[in-house]
C-alpha positions, 0 to 999 in steps of 0.5 A: 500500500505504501508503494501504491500511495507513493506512486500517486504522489510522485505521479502528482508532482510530490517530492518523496522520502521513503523509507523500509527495511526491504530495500528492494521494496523502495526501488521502484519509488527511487526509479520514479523520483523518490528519495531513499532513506536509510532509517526512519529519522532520515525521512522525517530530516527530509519531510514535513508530513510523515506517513507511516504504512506498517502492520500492526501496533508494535511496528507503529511504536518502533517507528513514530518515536524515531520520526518524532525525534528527528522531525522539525517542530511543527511536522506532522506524523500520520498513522496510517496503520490499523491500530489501537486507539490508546496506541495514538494517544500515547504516541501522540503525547510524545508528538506534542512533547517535541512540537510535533503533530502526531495523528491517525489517518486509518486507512479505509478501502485497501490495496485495491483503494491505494492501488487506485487512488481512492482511498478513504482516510479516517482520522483523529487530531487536531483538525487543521492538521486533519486540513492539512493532510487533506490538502497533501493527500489529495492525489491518492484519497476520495476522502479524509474525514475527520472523526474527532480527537485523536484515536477516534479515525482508528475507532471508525476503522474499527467498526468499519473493519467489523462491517466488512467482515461480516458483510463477506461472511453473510454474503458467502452464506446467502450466495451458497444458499441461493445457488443452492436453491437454484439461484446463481450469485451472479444473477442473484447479486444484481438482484440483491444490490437493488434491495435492503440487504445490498453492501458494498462488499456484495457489489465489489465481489471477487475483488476482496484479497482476505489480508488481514481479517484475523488483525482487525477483529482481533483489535476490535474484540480487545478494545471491545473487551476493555471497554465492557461491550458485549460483541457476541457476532463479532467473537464469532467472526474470527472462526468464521473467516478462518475458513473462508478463502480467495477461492471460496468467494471466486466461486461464487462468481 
């Protein structure tokens, strides 16, 4: 996602720092116009605005710190990985500490959103800052909402997370239940997407690539769980999508 979005501010005009531990993994941007970092420090010596597009919690907590502390006062830093709420609080204190603005800018819509230029950013922050990084990511974005204060863009990712695996699990179930009654998807998808039960993973089918389920449920049940919400569906889920594969939702196409 991180090349993809790189591509798209390059493409757009953008000068480019980047930054990953798989050198070969920065080579194309370096190709196209990008500058190569050796360490995350040199991309915030290098930039005003610092997108992070890692994986999970622990790779966010190892990389903000080093960009805080080597950025100018005044930088942005925007958490694009989904992750805990508490983990952008936490960080963003530190920010603030060093003058520095330190943001969650959830990325919604995935590989395919990057891919395209169309991703959807949720984010939580001070909300000029929220302006700012809407004007900057302009070329790779639909949107870039602001939720509220800072941890809120990772609770809209969140829920959003839970929606879209649900959608799929419920949409495997009702198409196998279709065809087995006779219906084919494809035939009972136009006619489902004209009804109240339509969704946005129903109408896009056979582009989901199943990433990272098993991470996104895993951080909805724990915050969930904290917070003394009940989420007997959502518990569920994880099993659930376990045995779902690409192939199985290619097969109902």
């Amino acid at each position: 996602m991180g090349a993809a979005i790189g591509g798209h501010l390059l493409a757009a005009g953008v000068p480019l720092a980047a930054y990953d531990p798989v050198v070969a993994a920065v080579e194309p941007l370096v190709q196209a116009g990008a500058t190569a970092c050796r360490r995350p420090a040199e991309v915030a010596r290098n930039a005003d605005l610092m997108l992070v597009v890692v994986v999970d919690d622990a790779q966010v907590r190892s990389v903000v710190p080093e960009l805080v502390e080597a950025a100018e006062a005044g930088s942005v830093v925007a958490i694009c990985a989904s992750v805990r709420p508490d983990t952008c609080e936490e960080l963003q204190a530190l920010g603030a500490s060093c003058g520095v603005h330190v943001v969650d800018a959830a990325l919604v819509r995935g590989e395919r959103g990057a891919e395209e230029g169309a991703l959807v950013l949720f984010c939580g922050g001070d909300e000029q800052v929220v302006d700012a990084l809407r004007r900057a990511c302009a070329p790779f974005t639909e949107a870039v909402v602001h939720v509220g204060h800072v941890g809120a863009g990772q609770v809209a990712k969140t829920a959003n997370n839970i929606l879209l695996w649900a959608c799929i699990r419920a949409d495997v179930e009702a198409q196998r239940l279709g065809r087995a009654l006779g219906v084919e998807p494809a035939r009972l998808r136009a006619a489902l997407e004209l009804g109240s039960g339509a969704n946005r993973p129903l109408a896009e089918w056979g582009n989901h690539r199943l990433r990272w389920p098993h991470k996104d449920l895993e951080v909805a049940l724990a915050v969930a769980a904290e917070a003394g919400v009940e989420m007997p569906l959502v518990e569920e889920l994880p099993r659930l999508m376990r045995e779902l594969t690409v192939d199985d939702l290619r097969e109902l196409l």
